[in-house]
N, CA, C and O atoms as a GROMACS GRO file, in nm:
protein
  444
    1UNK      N    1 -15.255   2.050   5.932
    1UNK     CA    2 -15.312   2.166   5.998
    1UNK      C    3 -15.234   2.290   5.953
    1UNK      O    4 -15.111   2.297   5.941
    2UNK      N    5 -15.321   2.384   5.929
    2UNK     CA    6 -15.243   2.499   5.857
    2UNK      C    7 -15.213   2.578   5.989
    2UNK      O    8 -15.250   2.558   6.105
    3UNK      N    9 -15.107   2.710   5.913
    3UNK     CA   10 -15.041   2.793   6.069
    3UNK      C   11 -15.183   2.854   6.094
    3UNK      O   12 -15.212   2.858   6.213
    4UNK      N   13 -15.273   2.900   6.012
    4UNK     CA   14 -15.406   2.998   6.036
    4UNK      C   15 -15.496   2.928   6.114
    4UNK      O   16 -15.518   2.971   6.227
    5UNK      N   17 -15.556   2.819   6.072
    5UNK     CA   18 -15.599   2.733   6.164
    5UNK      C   19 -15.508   2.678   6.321
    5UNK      O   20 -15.575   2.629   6.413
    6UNK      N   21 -15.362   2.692   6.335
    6UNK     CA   22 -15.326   2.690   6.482
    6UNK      C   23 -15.378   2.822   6.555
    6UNK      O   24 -15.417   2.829   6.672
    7UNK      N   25 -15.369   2.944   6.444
    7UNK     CA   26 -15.409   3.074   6.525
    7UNK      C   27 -15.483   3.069   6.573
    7UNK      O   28 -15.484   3.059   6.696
    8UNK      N   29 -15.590   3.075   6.494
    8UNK     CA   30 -15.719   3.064   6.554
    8UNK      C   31 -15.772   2.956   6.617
    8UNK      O   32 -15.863   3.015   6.675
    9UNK      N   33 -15.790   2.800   6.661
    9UNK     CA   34 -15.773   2.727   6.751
    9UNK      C   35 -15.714   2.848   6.881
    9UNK      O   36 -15.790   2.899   6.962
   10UNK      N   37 -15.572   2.874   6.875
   10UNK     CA   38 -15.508   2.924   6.989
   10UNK      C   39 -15.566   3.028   7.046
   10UNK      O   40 -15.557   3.052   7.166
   11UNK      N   41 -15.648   3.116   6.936
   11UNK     CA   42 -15.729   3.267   7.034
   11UNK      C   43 -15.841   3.194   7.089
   11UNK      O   44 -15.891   3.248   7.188
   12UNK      N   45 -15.909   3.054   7.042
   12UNK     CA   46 -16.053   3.000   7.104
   12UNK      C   47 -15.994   2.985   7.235
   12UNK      O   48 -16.038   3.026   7.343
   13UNK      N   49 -15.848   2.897   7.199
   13UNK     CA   50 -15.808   2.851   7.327
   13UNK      C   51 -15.793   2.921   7.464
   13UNK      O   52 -15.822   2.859   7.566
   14UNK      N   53 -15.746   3.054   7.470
   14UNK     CA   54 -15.721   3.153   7.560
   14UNK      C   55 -15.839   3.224   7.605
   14UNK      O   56 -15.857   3.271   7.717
   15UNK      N   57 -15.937   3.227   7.478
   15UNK     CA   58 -16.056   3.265   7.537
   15UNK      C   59 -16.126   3.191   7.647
   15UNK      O   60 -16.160   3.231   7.758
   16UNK      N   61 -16.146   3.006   7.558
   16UNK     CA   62 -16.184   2.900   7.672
   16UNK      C   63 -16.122   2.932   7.813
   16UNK      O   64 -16.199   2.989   7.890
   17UNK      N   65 -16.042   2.915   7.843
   17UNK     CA   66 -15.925   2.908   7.965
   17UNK      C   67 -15.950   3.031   8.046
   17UNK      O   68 -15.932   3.036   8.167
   18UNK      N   69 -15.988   3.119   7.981
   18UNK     CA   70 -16.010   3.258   8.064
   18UNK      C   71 -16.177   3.232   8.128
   18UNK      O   72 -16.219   3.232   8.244
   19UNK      N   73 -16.234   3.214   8.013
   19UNK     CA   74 -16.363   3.218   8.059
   19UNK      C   75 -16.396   3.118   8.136
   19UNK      O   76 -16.487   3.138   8.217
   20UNK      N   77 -16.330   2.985   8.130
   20UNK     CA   78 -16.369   2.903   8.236
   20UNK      C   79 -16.315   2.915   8.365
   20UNK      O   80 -16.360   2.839   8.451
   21UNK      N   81 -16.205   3.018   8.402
   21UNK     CA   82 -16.188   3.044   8.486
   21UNK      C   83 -16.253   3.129   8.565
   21UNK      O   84 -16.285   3.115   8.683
   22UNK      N   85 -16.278   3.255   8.462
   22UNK     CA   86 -16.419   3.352   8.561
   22UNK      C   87 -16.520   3.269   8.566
   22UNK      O   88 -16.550   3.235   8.680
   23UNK      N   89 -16.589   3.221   8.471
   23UNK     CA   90 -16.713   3.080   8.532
   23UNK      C   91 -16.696   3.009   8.672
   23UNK      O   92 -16.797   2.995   8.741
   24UNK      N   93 -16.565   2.960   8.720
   24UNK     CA   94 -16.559   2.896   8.822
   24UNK      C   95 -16.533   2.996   8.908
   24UNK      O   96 -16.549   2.948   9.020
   25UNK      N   97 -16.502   3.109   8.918
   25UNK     CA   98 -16.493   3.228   9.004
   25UNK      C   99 -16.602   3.319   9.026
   25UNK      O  100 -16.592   3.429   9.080
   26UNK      N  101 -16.711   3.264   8.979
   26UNK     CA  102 -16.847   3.331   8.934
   26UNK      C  103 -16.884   3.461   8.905
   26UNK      O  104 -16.974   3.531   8.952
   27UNK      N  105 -16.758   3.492   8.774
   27UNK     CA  106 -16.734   3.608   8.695
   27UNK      C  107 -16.798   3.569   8.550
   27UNK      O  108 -16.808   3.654   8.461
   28UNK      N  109 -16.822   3.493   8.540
   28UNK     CA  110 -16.867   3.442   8.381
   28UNK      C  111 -16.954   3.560   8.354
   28UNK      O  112 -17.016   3.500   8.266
   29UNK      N  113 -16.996   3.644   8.354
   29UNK     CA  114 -17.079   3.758   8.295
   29UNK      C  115 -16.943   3.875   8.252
   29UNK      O  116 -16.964   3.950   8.158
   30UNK      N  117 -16.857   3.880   8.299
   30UNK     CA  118 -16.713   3.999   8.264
   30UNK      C  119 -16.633   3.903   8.105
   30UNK      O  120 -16.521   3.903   8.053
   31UNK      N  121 -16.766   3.832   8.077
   31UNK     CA  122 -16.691   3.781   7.913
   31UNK      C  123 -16.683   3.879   7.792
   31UNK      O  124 -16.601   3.877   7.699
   32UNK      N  125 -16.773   3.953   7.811
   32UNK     CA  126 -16.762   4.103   7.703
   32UNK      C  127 -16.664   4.149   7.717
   32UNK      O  128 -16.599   4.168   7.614
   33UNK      N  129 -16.609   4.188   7.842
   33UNK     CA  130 -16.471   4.260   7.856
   33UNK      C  131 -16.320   4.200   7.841
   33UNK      O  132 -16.214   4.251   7.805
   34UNK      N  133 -16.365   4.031   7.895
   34UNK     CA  134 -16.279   3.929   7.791
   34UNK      C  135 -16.222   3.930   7.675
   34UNK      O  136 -16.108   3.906   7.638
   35UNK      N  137 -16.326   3.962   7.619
   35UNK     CA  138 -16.334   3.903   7.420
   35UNK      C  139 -16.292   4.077   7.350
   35UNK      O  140 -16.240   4.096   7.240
   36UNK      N  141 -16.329   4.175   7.443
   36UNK     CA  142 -16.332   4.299   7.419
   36UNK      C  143 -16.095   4.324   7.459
   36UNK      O  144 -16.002   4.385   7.406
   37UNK      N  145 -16.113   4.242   7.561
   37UNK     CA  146 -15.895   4.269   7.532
   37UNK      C  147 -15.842   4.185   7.482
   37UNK      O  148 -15.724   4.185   7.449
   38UNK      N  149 -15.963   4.053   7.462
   38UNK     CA  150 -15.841   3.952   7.364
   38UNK      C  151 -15.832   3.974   7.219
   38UNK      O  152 -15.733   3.949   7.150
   39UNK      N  153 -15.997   4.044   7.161
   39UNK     CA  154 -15.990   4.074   7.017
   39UNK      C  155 -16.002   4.176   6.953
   39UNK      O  156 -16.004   4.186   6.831
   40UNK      N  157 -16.013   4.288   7.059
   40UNK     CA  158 -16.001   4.421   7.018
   40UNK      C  159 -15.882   4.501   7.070
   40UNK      O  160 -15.850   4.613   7.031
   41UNK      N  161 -15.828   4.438   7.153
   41UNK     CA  162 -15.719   4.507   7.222
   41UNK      C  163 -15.585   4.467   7.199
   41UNK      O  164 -15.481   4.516   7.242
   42UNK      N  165 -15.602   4.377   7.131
   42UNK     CA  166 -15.430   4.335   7.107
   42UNK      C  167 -15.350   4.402   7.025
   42UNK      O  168 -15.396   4.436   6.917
   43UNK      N  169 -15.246   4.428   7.050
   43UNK     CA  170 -15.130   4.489   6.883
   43UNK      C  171 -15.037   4.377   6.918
   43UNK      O  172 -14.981   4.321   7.013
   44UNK      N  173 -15.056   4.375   6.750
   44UNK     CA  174 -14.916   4.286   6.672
   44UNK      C  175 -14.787   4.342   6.710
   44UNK      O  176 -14.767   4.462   6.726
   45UNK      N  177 -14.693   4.242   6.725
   45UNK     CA  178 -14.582   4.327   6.737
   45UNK      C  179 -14.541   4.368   6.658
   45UNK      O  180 -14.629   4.377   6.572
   46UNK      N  181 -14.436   4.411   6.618
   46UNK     CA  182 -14.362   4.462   6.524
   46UNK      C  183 -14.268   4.387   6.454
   46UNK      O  184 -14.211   4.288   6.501
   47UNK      N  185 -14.253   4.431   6.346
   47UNK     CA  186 -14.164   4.355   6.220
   47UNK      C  187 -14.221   4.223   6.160
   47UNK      O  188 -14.165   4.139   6.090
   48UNK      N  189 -14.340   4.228   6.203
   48UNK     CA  190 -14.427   4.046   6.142
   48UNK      C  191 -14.427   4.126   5.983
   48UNK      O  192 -14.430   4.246   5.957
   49UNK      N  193 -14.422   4.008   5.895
   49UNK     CA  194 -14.486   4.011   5.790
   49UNK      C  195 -14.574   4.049   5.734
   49UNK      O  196 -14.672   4.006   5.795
   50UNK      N  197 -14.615   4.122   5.629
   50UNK     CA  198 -14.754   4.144   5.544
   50UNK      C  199 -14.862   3.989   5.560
   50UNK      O  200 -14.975   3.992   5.606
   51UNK      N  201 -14.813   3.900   5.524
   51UNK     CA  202 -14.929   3.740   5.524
   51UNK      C  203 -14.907   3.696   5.669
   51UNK      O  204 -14.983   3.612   5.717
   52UNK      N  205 -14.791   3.754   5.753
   52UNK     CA  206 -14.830   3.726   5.884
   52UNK      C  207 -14.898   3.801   5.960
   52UNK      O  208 -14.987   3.740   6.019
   53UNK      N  209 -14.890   3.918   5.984
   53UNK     CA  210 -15.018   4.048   5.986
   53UNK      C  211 -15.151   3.993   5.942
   53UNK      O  212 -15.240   3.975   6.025
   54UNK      N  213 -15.162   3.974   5.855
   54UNK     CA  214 -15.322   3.864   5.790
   54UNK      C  215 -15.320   3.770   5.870
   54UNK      O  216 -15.396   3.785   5.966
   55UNK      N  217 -15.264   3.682   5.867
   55UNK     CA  218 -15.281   3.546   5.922
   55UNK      C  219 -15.370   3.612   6.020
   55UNK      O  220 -15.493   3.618   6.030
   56UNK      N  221 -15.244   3.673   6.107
   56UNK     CA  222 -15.310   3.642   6.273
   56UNK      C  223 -15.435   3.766   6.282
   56UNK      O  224 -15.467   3.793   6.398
   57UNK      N  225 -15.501   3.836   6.182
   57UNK     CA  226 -15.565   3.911   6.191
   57UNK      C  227 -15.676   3.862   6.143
   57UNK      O  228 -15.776   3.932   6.151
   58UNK      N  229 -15.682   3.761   6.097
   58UNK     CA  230 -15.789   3.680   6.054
   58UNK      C  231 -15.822   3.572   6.124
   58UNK      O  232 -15.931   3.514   6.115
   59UNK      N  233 -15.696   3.527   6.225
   59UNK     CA  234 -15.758   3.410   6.311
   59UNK      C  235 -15.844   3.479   6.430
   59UNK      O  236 -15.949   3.432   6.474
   60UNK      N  237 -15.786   3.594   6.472
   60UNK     CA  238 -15.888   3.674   6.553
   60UNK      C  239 -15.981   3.723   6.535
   60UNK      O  240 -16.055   3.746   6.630
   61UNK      N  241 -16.014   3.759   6.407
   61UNK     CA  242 -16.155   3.762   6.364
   61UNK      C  243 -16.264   3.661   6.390
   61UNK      O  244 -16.374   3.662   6.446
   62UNK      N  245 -16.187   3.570   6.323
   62UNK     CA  246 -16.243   3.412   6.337
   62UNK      C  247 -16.288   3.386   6.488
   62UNK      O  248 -16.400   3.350   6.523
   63UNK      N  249 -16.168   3.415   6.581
   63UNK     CA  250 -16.198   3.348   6.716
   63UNK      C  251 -16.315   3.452   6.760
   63UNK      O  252 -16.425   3.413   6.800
   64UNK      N  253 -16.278   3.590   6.746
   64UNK     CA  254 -16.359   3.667   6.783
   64UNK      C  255 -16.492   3.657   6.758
   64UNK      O  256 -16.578   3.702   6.834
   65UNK      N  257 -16.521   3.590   6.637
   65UNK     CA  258 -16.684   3.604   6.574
   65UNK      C  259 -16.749   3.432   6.666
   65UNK      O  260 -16.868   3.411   6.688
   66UNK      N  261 -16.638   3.339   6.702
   66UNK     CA  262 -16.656   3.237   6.778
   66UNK      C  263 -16.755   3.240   6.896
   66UNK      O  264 -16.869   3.208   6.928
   67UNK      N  265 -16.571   3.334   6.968
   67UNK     CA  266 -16.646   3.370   7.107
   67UNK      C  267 -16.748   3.446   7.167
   67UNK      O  268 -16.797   3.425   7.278
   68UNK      N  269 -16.782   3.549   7.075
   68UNK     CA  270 -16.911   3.617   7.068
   68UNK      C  271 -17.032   3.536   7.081
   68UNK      O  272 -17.120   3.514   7.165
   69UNK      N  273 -16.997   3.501   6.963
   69UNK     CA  274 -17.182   3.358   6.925
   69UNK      C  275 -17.157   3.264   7.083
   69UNK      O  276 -17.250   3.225   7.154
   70UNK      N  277 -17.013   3.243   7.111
   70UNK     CA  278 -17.039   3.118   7.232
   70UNK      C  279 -17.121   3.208   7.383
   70UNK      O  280 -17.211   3.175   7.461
   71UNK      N  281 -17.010   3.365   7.365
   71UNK     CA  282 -17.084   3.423   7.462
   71UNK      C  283 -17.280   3.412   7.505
   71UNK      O  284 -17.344   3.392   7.608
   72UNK      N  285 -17.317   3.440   7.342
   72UNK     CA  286 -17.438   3.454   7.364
   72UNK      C  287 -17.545   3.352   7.388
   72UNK      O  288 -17.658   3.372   7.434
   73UNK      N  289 -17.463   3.182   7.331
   73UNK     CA  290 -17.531   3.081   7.365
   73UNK      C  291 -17.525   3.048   7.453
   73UNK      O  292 -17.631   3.026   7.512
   74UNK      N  293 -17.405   3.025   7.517
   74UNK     CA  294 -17.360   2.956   7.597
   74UNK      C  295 -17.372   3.036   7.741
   74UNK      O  296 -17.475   3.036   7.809
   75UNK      N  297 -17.258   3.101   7.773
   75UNK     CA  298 -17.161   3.146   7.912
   75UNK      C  299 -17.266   3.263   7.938
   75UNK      O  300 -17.279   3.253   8.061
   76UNK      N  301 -17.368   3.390   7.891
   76UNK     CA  302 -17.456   3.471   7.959
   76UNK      C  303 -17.543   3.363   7.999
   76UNK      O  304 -17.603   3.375   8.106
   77UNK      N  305 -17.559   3.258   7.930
   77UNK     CA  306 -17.654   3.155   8.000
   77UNK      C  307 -17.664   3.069   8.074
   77UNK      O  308 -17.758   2.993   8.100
   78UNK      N  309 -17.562   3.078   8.112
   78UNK     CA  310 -17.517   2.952   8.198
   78UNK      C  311 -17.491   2.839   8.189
   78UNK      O  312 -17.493   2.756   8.280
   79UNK      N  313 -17.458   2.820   8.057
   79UNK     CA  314 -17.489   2.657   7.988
   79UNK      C  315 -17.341   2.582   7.994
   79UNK      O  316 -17.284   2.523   7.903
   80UNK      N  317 -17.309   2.599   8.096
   80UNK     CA  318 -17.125   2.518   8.110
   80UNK      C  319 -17.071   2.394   7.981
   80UNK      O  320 -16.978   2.388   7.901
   81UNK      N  321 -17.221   2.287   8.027
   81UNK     CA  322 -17.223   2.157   7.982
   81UNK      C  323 -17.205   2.207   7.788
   81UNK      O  324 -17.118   2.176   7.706
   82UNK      N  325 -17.300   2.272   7.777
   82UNK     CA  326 -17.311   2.319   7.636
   82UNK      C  327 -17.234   2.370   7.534
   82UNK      O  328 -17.240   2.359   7.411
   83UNK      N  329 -17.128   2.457   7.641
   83UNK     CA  330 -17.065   2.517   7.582
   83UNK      C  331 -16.935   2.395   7.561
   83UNK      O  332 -16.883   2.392   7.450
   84UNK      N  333 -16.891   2.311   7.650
   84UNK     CA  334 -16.762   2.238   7.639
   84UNK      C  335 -16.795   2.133   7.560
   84UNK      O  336 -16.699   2.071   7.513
   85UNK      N  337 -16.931   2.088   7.526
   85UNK     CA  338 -16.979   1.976   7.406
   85UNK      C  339 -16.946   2.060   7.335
   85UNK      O  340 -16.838   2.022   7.290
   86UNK      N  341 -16.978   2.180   7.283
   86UNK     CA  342 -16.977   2.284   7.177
   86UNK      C  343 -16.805   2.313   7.132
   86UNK      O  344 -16.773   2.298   7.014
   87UNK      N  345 -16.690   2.359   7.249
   87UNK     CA  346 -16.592   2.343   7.213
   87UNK      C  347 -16.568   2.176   7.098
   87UNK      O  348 -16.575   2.145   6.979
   88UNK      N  349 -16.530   2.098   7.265
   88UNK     CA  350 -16.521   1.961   7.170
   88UNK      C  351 -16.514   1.941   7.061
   88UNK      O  352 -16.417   1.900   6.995
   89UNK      N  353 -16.663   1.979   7.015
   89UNK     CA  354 -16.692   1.926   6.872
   89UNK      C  355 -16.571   2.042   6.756
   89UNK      O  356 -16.481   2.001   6.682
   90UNK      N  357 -16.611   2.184   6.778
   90UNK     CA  358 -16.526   2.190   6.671
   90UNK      C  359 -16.412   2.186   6.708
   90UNK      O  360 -16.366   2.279   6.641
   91UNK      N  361 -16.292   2.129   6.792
   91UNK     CA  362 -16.188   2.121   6.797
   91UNK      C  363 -16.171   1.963   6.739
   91UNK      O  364 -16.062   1.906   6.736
   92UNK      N  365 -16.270   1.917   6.703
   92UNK     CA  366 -16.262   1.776   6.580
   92UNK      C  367 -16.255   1.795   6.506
   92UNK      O  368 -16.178   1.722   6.444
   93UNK      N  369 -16.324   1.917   6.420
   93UNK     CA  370 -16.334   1.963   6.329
   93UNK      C  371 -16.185   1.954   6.233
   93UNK      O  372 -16.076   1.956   6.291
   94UNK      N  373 -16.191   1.946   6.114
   94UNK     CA  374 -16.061   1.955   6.018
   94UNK      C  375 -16.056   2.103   5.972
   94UNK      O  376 -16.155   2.171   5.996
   95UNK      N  377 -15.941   2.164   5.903
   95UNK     CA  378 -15.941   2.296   5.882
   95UNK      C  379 -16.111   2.404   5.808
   95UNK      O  380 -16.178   2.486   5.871
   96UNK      N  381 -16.127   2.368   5.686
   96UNK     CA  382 -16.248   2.410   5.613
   96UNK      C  383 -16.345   2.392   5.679
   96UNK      O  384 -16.428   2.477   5.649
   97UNK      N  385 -16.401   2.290   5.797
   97UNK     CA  386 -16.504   2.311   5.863
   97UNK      C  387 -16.491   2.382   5.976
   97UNK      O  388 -16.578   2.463   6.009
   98UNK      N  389 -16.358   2.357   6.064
   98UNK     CA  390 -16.327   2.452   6.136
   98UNK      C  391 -16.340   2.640   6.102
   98UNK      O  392 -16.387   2.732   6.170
   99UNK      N  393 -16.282   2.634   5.983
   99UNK     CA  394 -16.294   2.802   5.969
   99UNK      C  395 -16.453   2.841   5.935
   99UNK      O  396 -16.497   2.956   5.924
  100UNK      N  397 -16.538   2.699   5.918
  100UNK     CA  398 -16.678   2.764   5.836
  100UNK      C  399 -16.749   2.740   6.031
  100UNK      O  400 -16.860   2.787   6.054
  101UNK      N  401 -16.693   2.688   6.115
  101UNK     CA  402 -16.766   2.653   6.274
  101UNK      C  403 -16.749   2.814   6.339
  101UNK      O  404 -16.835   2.871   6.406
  102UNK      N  405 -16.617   2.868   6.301
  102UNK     CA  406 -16.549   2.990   6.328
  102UNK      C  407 -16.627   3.107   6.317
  102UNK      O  408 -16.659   3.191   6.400
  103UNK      N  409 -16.649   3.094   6.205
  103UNK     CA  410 -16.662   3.207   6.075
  103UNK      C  411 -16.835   3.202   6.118
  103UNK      O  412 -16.876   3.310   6.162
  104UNK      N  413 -16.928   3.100   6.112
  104UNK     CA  414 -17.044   3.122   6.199
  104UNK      C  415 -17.094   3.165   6.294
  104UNK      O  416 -17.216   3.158   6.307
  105UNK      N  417 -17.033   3.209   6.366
  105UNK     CA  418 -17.043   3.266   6.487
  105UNK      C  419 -17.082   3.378   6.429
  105UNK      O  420 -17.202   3.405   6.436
  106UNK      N  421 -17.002   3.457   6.365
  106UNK     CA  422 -17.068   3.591   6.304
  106UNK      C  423 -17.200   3.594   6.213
  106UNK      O  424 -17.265   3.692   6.177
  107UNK      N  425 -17.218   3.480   6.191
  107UNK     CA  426 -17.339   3.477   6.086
  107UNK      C  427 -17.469   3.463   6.215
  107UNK      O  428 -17.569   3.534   6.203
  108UNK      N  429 -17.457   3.383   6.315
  108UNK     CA  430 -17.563   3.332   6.444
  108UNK      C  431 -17.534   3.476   6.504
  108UNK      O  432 -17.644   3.519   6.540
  109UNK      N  433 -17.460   3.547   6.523
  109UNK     CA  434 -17.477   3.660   6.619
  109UNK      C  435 -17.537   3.785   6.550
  109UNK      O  436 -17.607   3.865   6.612
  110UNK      N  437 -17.498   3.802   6.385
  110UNK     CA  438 -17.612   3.902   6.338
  110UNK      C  439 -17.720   3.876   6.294
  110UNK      O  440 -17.780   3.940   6.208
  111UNK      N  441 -17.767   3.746   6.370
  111UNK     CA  442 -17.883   3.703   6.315
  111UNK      C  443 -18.031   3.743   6.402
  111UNK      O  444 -18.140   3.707   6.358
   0.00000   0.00000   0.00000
């Protein structure tokens, strides 16, 4: 498992965990504003690396283009069951399909 692939796994992960918590608090619609401070609002700290700056700027892309597409299938819809088969599966996933499960999200949401 590469460090880019832990990143991004780890931003799905925080996203999952958040959102299933407003879901069970019956906030699951405040997921825009979710995905809006986990992937637009963050700063890097300081003194990371040039390829670590990338890394983690690309796993949030990644998660970001994820959680978007999951937003729109899944959690505005109510689809609980759907969405955690949907995790599941790509957290089976191996790296290259993982980043192409990722990386789709942006392709299903400007579609």
């Amino acid at each position: 498992m590469s460090q880019l692939e832990l990143e991004a796994q780890g931003e799905i992960d925080k996203y999952l965990a958040v959102i299933l918590q407003l879901w069970a608090t019956g906030r699951r619609t405040a997921s825009q504003e979710l995905r809006r401070r986990l992937f637009q609002g963050s700063v890097l700290r300081p003194g990371l690396s040039a390829p670590e700056r990338d890394r983690y700027r690309l796993a949030s892309a990644l998660a970001a283009a994820c959680a978007r597409a999951w937003e729109a299938r899944y959690v505005l819809q109510g689809r609980l069951d759907a969405l955690l088969r949907e995790a599941r599966r790509v957290y089976r996933l191996a790296g290259g399909e993982k980043f192409s499960a990722f990386a789709h999200g942006a392709v299903a949401w400007a579609a």
